[in-house]
C-alpha positions as CSV (number, residue, x, y, z in Angstrom):
1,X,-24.1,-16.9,-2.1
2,X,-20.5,-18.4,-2.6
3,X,-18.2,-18.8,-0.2
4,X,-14.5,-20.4,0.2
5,X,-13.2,-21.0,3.6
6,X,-9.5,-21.6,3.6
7,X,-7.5,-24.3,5.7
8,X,-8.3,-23.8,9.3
9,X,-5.5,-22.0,11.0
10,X,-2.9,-24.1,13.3
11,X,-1.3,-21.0,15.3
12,X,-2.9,-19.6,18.2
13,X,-2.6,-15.9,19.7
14,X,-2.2,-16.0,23.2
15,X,-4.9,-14.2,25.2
16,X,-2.3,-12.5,27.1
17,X,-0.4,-10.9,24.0
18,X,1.2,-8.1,22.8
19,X,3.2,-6.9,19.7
20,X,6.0,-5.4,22.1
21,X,6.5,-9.1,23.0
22,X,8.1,-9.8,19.5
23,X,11.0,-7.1,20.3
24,X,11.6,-8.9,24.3
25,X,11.5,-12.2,22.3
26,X,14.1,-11.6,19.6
27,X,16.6,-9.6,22.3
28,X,16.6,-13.1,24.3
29,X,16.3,-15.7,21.7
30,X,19.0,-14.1,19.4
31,X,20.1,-10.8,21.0
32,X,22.9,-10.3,18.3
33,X,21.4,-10.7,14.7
34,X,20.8,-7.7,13.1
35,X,16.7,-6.2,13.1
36,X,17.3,-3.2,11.2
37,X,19.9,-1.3,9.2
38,X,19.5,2.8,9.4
39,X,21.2,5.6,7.6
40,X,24.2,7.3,9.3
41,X,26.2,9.7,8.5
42,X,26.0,8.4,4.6
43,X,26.1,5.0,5.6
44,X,23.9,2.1,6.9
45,X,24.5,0.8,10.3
46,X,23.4,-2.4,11.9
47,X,20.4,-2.1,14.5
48,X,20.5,-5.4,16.6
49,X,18.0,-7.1,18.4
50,X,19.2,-6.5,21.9
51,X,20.1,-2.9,20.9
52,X,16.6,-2.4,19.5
53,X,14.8,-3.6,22.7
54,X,17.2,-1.7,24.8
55,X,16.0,1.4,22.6
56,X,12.6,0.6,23.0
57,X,12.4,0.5,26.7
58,X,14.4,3.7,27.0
59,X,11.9,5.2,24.8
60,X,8.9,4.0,26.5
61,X,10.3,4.5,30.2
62,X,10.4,8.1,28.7
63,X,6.6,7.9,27.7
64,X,5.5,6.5,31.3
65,X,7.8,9.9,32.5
66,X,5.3,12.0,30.1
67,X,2.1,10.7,31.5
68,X,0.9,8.0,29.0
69,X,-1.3,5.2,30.7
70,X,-2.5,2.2,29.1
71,X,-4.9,2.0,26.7
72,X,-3.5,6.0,26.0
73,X,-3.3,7.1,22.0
74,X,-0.7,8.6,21.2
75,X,-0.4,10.0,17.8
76,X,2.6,9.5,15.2
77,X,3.1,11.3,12.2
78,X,6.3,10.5,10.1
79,X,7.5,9.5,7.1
80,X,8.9,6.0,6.6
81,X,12.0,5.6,8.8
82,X,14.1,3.3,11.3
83,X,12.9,5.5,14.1
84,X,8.9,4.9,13.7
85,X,9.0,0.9,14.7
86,X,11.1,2.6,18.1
87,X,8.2,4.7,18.6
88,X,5.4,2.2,17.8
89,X,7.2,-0.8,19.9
90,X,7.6,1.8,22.6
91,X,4.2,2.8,23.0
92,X,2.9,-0.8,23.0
93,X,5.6,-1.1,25.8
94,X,3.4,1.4,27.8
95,X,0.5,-0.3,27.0
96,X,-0.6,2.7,24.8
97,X,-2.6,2.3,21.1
98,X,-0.7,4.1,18.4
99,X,-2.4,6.4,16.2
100,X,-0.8,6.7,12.9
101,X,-1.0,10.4,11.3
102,X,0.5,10.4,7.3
103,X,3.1,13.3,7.0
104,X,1.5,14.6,4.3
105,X,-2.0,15.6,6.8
106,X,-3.3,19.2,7.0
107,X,-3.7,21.0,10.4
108,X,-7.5,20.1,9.5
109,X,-6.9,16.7,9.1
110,X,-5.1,16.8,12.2
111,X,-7.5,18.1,14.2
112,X,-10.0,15.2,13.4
113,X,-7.9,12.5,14.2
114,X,-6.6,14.1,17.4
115,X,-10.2,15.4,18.5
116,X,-11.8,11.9,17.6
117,X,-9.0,9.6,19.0
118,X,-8.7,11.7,22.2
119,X,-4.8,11.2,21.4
120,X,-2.8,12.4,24.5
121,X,0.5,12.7,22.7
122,X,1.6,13.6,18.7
123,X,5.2,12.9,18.3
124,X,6.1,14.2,14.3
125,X,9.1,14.0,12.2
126,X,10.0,17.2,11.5
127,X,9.2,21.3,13.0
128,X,7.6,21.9,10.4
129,X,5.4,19.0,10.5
130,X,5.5,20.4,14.5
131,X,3.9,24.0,13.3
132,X,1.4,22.5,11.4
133,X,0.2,20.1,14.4
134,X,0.2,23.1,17.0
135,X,-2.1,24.8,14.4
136,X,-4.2,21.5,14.5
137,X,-4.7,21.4,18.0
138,X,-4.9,25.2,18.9
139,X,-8.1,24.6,21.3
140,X,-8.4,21.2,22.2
141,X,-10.1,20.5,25.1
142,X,-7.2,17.6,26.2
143,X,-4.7,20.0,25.2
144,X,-1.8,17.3,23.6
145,X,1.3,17.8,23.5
146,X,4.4,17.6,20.7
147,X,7.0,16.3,20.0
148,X,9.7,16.4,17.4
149,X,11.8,13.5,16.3
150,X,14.5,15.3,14.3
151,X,14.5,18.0,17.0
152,X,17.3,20.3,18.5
153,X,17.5,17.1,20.3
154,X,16.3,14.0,18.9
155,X,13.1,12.4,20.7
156,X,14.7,9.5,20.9
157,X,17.6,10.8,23.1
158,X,15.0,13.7,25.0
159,X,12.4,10.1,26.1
160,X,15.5,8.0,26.9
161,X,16.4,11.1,29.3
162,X,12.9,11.7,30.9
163,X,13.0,8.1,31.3
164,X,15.8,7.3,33.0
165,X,14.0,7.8,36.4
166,X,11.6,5.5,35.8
167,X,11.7,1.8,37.3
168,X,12.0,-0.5,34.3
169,X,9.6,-3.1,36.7
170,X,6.6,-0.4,35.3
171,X,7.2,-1.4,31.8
172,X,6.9,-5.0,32.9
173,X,3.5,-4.5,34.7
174,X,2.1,-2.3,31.5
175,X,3.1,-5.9,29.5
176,X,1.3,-7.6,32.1
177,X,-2.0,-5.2,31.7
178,X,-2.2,-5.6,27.8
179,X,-4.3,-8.6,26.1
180,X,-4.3,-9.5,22.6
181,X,-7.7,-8.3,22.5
182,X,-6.6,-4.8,23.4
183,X,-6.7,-2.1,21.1
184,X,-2.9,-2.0,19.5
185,X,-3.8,0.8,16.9
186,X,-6.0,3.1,15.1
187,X,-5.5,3.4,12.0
188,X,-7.8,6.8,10.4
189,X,-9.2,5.4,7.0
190,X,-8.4,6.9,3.8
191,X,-11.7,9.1,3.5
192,X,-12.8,8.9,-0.2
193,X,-16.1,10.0,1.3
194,X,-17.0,11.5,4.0
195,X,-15.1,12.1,7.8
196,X,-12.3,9.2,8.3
197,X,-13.4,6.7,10.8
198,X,-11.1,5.1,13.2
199,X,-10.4,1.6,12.9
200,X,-9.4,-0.2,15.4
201,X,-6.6,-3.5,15.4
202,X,-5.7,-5.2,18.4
203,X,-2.7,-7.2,18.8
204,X,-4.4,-10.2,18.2
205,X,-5.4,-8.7,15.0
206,X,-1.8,-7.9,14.1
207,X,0.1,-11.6,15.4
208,X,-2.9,-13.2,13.3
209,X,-2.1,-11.4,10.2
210,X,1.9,-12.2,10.8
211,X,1.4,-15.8,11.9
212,X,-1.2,-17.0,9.2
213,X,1.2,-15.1,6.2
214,X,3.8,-17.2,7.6
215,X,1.6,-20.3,7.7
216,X,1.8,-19.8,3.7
217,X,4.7,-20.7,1.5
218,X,6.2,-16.8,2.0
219,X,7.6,-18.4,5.3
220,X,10.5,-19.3,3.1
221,X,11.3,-15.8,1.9
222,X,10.8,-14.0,5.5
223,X,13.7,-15.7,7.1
224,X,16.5,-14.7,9.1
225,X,19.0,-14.1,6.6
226,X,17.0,-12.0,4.4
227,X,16.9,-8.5,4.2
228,X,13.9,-5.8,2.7
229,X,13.8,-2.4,2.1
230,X,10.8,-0.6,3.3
231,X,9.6,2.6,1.7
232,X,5.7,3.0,1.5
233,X,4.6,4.9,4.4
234,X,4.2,3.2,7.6
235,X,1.1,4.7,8.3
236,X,-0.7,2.4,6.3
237,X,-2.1,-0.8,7.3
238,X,-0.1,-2.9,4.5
239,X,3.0,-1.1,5.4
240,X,3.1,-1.6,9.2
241,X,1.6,-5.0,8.7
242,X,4.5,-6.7,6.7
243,X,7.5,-5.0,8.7
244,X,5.8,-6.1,11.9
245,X,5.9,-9.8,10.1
246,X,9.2,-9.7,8.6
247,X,10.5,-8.2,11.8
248,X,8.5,-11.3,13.9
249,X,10.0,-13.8,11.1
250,X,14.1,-12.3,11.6
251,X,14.2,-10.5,8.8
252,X,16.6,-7.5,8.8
253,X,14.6,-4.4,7.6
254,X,16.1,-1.2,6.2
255,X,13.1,2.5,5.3
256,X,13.7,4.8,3.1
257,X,11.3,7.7,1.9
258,X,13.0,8.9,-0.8
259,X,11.6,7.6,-3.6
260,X,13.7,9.2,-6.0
261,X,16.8,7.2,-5.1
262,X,15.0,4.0,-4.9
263,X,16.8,2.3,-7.3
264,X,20.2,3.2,-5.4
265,X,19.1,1.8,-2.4
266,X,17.9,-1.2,-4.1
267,X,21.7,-1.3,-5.4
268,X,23.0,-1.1,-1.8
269,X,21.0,-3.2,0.0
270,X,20.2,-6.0,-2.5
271,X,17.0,-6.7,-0.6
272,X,15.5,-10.2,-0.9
273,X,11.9,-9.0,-1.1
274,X,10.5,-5.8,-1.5
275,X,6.8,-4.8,-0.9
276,X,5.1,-1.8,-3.2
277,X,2.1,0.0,-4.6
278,X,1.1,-0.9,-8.4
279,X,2.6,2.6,-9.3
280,X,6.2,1.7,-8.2
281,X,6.3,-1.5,-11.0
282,X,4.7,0.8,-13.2
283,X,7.2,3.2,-13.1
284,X,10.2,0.6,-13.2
285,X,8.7,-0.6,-16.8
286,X,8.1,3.0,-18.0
287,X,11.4,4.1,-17.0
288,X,13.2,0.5,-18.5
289,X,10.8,1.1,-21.6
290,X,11.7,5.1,-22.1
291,X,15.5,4.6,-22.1
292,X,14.9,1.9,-25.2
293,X,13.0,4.7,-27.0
294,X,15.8,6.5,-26.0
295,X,17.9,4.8,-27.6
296,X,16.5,4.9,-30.9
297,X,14.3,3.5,-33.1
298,X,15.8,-0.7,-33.0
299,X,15.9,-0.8,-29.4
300,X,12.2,0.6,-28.8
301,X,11.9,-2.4,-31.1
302,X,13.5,-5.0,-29.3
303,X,12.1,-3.7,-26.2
304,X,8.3,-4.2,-27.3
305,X,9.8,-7.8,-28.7
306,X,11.0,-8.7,-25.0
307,X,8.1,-7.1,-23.5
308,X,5.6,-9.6,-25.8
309,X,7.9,-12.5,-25.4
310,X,8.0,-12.0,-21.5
311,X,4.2,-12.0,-21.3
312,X,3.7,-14.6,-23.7
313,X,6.3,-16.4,-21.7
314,X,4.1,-16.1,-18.6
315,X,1.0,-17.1,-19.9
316,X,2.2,-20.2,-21.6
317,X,3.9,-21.4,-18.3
318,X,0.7,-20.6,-16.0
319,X,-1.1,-22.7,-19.4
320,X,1.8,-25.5,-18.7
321,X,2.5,-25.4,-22.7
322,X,5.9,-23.4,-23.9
323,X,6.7,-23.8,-27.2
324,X,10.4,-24.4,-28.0
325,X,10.6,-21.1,-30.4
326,X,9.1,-19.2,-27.4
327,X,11.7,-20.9,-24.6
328,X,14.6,-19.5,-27.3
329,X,12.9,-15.8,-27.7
330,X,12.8,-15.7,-23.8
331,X,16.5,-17.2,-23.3
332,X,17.7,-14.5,-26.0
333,X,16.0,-11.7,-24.1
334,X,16.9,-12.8,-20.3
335,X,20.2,-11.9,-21.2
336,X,20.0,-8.6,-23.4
337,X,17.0,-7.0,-21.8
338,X,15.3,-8.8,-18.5
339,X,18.6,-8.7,-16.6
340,X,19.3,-5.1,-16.5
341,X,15.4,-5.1,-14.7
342,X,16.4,-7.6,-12.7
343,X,19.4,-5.6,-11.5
344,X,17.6,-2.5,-10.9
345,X,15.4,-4.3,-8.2
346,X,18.7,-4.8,-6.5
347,X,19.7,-7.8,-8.3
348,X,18.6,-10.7,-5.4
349,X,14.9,-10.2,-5.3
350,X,12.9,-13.4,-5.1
351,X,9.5,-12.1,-4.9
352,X,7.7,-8.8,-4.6
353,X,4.3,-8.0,-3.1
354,X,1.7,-6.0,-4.2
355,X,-1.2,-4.3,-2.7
356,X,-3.1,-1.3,-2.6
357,X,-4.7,-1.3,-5.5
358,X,-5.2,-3.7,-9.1
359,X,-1.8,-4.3,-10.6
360,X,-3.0,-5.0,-14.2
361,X,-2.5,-8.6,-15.2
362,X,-0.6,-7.8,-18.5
363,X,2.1,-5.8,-16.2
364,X,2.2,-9.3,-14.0
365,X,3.2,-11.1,-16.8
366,X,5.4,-8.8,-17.8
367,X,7.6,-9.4,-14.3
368,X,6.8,-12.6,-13.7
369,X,7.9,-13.2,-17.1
370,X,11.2,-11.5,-16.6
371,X,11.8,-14.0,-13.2
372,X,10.1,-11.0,-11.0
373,X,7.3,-12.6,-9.5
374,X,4.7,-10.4,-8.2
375,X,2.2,-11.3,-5.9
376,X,-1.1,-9.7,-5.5
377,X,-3.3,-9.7,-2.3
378,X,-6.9,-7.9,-1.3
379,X,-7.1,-6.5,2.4
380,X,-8.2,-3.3,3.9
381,X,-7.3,-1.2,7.0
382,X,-9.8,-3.4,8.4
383,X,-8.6,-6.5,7.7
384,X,-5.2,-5.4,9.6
385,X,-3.6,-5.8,5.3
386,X,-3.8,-8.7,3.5
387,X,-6.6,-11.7,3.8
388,X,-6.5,-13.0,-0.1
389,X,-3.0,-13.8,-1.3
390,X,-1.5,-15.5,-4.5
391,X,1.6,-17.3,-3.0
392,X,4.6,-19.3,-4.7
393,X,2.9,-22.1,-6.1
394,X,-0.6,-21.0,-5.9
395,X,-0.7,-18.1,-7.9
396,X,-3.5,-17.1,-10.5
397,X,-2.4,-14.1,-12.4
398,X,-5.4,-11.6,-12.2
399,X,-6.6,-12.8,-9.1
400,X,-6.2,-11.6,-5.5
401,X,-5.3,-15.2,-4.9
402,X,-7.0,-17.6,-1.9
403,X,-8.1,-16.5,1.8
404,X,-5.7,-16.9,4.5
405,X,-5.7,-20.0,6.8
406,X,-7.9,-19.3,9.1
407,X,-10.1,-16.9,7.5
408,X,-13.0,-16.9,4.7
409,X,-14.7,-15.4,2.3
410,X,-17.9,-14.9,0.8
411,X,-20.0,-13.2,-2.2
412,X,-23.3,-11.7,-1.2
413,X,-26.2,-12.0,-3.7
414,X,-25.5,-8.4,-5.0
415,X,-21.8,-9.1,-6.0
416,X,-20.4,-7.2,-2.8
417,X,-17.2,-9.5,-1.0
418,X,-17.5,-10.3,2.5
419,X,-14.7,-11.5,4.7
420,X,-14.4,-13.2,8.2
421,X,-11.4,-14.6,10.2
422,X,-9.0,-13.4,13.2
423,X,-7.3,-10.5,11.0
424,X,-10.7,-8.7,10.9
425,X,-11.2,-5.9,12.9
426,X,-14.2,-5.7,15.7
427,X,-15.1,-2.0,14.8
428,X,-14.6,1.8,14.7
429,X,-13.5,3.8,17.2
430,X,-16.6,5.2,19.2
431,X,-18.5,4.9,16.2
432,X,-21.5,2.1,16.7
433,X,-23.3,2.9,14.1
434,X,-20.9,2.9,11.8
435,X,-19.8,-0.6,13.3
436,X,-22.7,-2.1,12.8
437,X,-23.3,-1.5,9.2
438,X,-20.0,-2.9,8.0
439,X,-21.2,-6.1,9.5
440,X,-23.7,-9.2,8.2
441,X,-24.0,-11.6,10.7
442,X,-20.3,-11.7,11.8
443,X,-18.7,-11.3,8.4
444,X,-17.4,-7.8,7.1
445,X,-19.1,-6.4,4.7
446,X,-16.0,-5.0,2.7
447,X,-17.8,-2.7,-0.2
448,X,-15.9,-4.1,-3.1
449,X,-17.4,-6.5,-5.7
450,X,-15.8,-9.4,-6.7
451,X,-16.3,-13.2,-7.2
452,X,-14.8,-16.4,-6.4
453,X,-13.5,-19.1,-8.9
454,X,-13.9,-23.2,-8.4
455,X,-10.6,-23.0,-6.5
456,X,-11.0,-20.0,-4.0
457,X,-9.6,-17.6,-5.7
458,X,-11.1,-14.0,-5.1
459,X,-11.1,-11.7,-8.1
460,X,-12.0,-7.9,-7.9
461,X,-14.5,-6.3,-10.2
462,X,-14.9,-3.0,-8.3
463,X,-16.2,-0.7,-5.5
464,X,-19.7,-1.1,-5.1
465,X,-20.0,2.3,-4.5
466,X,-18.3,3.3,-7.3
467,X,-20.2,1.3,-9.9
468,X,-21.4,3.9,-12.9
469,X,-25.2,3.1,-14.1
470,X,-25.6,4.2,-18.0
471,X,-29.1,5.9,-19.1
472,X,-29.7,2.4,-20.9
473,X,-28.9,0.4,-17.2
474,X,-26.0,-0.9,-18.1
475,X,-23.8,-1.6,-14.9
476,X,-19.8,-0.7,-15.4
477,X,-16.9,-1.6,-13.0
478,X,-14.4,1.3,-14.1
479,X,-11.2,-0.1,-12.6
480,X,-10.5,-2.3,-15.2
481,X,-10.5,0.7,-17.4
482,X,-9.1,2.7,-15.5
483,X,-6.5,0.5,-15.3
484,X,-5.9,-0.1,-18.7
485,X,-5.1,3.6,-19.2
486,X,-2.9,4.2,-16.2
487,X,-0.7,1.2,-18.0
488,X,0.1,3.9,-20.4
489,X,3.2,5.9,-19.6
490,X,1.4,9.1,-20.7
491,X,-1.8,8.7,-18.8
492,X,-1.1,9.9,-14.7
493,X,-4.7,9.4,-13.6
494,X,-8.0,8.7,-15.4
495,X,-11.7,8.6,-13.6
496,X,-14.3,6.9,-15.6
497,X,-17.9,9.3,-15.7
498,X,-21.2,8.5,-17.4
499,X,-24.0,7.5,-14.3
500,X,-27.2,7.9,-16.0
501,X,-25.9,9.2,-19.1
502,X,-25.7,7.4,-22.5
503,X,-22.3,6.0,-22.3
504,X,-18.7,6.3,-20.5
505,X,-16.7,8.9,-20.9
506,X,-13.3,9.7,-18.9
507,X,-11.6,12.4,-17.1
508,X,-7.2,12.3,-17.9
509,X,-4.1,13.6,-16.4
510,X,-1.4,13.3,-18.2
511,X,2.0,12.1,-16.8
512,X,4.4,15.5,-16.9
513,X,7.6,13.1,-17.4
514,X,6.0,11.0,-19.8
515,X,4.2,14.0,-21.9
516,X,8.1,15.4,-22.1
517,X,9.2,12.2,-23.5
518,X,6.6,11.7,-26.0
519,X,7.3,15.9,-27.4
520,X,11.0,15.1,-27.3
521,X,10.1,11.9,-29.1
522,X,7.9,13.2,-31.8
523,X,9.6,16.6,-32.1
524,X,7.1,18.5,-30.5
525,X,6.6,21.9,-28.5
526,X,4.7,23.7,-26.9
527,X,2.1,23.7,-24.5
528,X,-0.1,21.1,-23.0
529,X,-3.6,23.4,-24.5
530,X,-2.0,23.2,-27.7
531,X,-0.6,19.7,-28.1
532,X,-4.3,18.5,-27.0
533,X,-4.6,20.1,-31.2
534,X,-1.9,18.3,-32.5
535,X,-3.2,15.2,-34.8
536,X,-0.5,13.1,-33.7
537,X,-1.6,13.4,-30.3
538,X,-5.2,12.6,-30.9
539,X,-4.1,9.5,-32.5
540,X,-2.3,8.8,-29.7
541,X,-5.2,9.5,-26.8
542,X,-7.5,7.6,-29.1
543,X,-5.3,4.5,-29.6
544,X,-4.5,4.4,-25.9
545,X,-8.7,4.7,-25.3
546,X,-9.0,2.3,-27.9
547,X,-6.5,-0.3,-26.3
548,X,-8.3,0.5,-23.4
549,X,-11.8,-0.4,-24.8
550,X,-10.5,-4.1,-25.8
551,X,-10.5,-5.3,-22.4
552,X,-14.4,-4.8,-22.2
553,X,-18.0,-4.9,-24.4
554,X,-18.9,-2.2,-26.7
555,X,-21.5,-0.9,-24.2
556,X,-18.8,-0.2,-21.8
557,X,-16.2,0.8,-23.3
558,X,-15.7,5.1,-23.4
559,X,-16.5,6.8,-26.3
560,X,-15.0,10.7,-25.1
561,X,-12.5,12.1,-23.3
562,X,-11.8,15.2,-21.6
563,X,-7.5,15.7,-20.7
564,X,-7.4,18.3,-17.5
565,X,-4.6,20.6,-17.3
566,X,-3.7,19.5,-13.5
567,X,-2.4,16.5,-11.9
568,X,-4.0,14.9,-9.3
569,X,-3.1,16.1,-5.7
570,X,-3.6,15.3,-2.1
571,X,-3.0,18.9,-1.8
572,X,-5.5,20.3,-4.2
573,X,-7.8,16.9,-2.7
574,X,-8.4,15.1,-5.2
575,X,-6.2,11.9,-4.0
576,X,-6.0,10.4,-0.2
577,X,-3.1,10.0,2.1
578,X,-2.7,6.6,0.3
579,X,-3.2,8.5,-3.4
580,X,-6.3,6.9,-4.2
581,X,-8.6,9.1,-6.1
582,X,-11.5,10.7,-4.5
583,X,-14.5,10.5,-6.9
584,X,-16.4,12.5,-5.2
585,X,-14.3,15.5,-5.1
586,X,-13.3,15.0,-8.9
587,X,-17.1,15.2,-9.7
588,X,-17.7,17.9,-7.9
589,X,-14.1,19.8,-8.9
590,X,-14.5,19.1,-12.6
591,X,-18.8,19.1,-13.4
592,X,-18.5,21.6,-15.8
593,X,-16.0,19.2,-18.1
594,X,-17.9,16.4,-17.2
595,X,-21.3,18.0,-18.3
596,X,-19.3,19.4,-21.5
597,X,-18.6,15.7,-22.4
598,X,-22.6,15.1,-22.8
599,X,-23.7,18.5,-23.9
């Protein structure tokens, strides 16, 4: 069994602490720097600390008016926005847990989180969001309520009006009742199998997480005068995690949810860092790479030049060895082709984080080739987000980068990774049994496979659960296929199949911009059954499986494919809340094409 522990931690959490304190600290300390910047009226304005605070303890004298208690859930479903951190600070105020509900959730979905949490309260975003929840909880026996943030009336202003009433000497004896071993959330996990479980953070758990990231050299980024734009949804761990640090560290934070003007934003607020999913990077290089091919056939040229040159660029500099001819191709380039990516992140960015799944180490290059340097980190809902990180200066492209201070990890004798540290949660929600199988003597048994280099440096194979088994016992890790397909701007999803059957196969979606480009492209029509005939795009497909297949052995590579005429939906179920893929379901949804693959 391996294990790296990392530099024992130098902060301490208070036993008497709670998140809410960060937002009373800031108001005092520096009552007129801004906190957050939120759209109005078509513009941004500035959110300062003071005003924040002042916001927060409206809002929460509202909640004590409403009934909430310590130690109380209340439920919050929204989509990423300025007023979710009021909400969340405010219920900490009251000493309450916060149960975070994605915007996306069915009334069933509802229901289970609401019925197992016990949650008193479910404030949403929208009515429509409202009708859904009310179909939710039709029959509860605790009978929540609901409210509405964009209301008739906004929530904000309808709990600063209940409120008013209310001593503001109750807020500071709910502070006084909360210890940073109290429960600060429960976060519902994804749910690729089986009911979601609650997991349960405490503040500890959260100031840990903030304090030990800025123990690491990212202290220099988070600082007072820099500013981030926040748009994956809040409801998840990674999300909540690093505003609650950049708002602890002074940054000034500005949400947006709609993805589809991210670029914009990016142009207007010039933020410093930005945090995303694989999928977002993976879009900026399709996108940057489809407007060369665009523009015909010598700038799809020079494009795959800069691409090459950027990567090569990266690999020789992590090598220490760049050739003079390669420091010239990569000069030439930074001004015809890396700046205008550069400018679409907003033109400032130092550094971007990524998380939530396996960014592809050829992609990495690709940025941190450009000057983009992406980070990678491994956490889980139950490590309250990150506990590996690569940081400036101690980055190893491909890996999930070293354990946090304070915290360690391990490799069991059967591959699996197992963590331990203060960011680690102490269980699920009324759910012992559960508890106590994700735990080996104290260290958290995560489920993913992995190992750990001479340095400490945790790289991830795969799910253990998720491992395929061929006829001839050959063990395969699909992510780093399935990874290797999803780089291709034509491929949306793929699902690697083939337990106990002579050899890997995989299940496609096929990207609906990407497929248009490619017909425009090739002078192509008609529909998707069709063009699945079309000898140019089997070559295609095959060269793209065949790429794929470099990056492992001939045993493990996939030998057929089967393209589905669907994407890939939380709706239709086959992705989660946080769009990973749900094996299970996709089995079970697509057995006939699976079994057609081996007949």
């Amino acid at each position: 069994m391996r294990e790296y522990v990392a530099a024992p931690a130098t902060f301490t959490v208070a036993d008497d602490w709670s998140c809410v304190q960060s937002a009373y600290d800031r108001a005092v300390q520096s009552p007129d720097n801004v906190a957050f910047q939120k759209p109005v009226g078509g513009r941004w304005v500035d959110v300062t600390n003071r005003e924040f605070a002042d916001t927060v303890r409206a809002v929460a004298r509202g909640l004590v008016a409403r009934g909430i208690e310590a130690g109380d859930r209340v439920a919050l479903l929204c989509s990423t926005r300025y007023e979710w951190n009021v909400l969340d600070f405010a219920i900490w105020a009251v000493g309450g847990v916060t149960v975070p509900v994605y915007d996306s959730s069915s009334a069933e979905q509802i229901r289970w989180i609401m019925e197992d949490s016990a949650a008193r309260l479910i404030i949403v975003e929208l009515e429509s969001h409202a009708v859904t929840a009310r179909e939710g909880i039709t029959g509860l026996e605790s009978d929540p309520g609901v409210l509405v943030i964009d209301g008739s009336t906004p929530v904000i202003d309808v709990l600063g009006a209940e409120g008013a009433a209310v001593d503001e000497s109750v807020l500071d004896e709910r502070r006084a009742s909360v210890t940073a071993d109290s429960p600060a959330t429960l976060i519902y996990t994804s749910g690729t199998t089986g009911r979601p479980k609650g997991c349960m953070l405490t503040h500890r758990n959260f100031m840990s997480e903030t304090l030990s990231v800025l123990e690491t050299p990212f202290r220099n980024y988070l600082r007072d005068d820099s500013t981030t734009v926040m748009f994956l949804p809040l409801a998840h761990v990674l999300a909540r995690a690093i505003t609650f640090a950049g708002f602890h560290a002074g940054v000034t934070i500005a949400h947006s949810s709609d993805l589809t003007n991210l670029v914009d934003t990016f142009g207007e607020m010039r933020p410093h860092y930005i945090l995303a999913v694989p999928r977002v990077f993976q879009k900026v290089f399709n996108k940057a790479q489809a407007t060369a091919q665009d523009g015909g056939a010598f700038k799809a040229w020079m494009f795959d030049k800069a691409t090459d040159t950027a990567v090569a660029y990266s690999r020789a500099r992590q090598d220490g060895r760049i050739g003079p001819l390669l420091k010239l191709r990569h000069a030439v380039f930074s001004k015809l082709v890396y700046a205008k990516l550069v400018a679409a992140l907003g033109g400032r960015c130092e550094i971007a984080i990524s998380g939530g799944a396996a960014l592809g180490e050829r992609l990495t290059h690709f940025f941190d080739g450009i000057g983009v340097n992406i980070f990678e980190g491994y956490g889980l809902t139950e490590t309250c987000a990150a506990i590996t990180v690569n940081t400036p200066g101690h980055m190893r492209i491909g890996s999930v980068g070293q354990p946090l201070p304070g915290c360690a990890v391990r490799i069991a004798t059967d591959g699996e990774v197992e963590v331990s540290g203060p960011v680690v949660t102490s269980g699920y929600w009324q759910n012992d049994k559960a508890t106590a199988e994700a735990f080996s003597d104290g260290w958290f048994r995560t489920g993913d496979l992995g190992f750990l280099d001479e340095d400490g440096y945790l790289t991830i194979t795969g799910r253990k659960k998720e491992i395929i088994v061929t006829a001839g016992g050959k063990n395969v890790a699909p992510n780093q296929l399935e990874d290797a397909l999803r780089a291709d701007p034509l491929v949306a999803e793929a699902v690697c199949v083939g337990d106990g059957q002579p050899f890997i196969s995989v299940l496609l979606t096929l990207d609906p911009e990407g497929l248009e480009r490619w017909k425009n492209q090739n002078g192509k029509t008609g529909s998707l059954y069709e063009l699945l005939k079309d000898a140019d795009m089997i070559q295609y497909l095959d060269q793209t499986l065949a790429r794929a297949n470099r990056s492992v052995s001939h045993t493990e590579s996939i030998k057929k494919y089967h393209v589905l005429p669907d994407q890939f939906t939380e709706e239709t179920g086959e992705l989660t809340a946080s769009l990973k893929v749900k094996r299970n379901v996709v089995h079970q949804k697509y057995a006939q094409q699976i079994e057609s693959l081996y007949a």
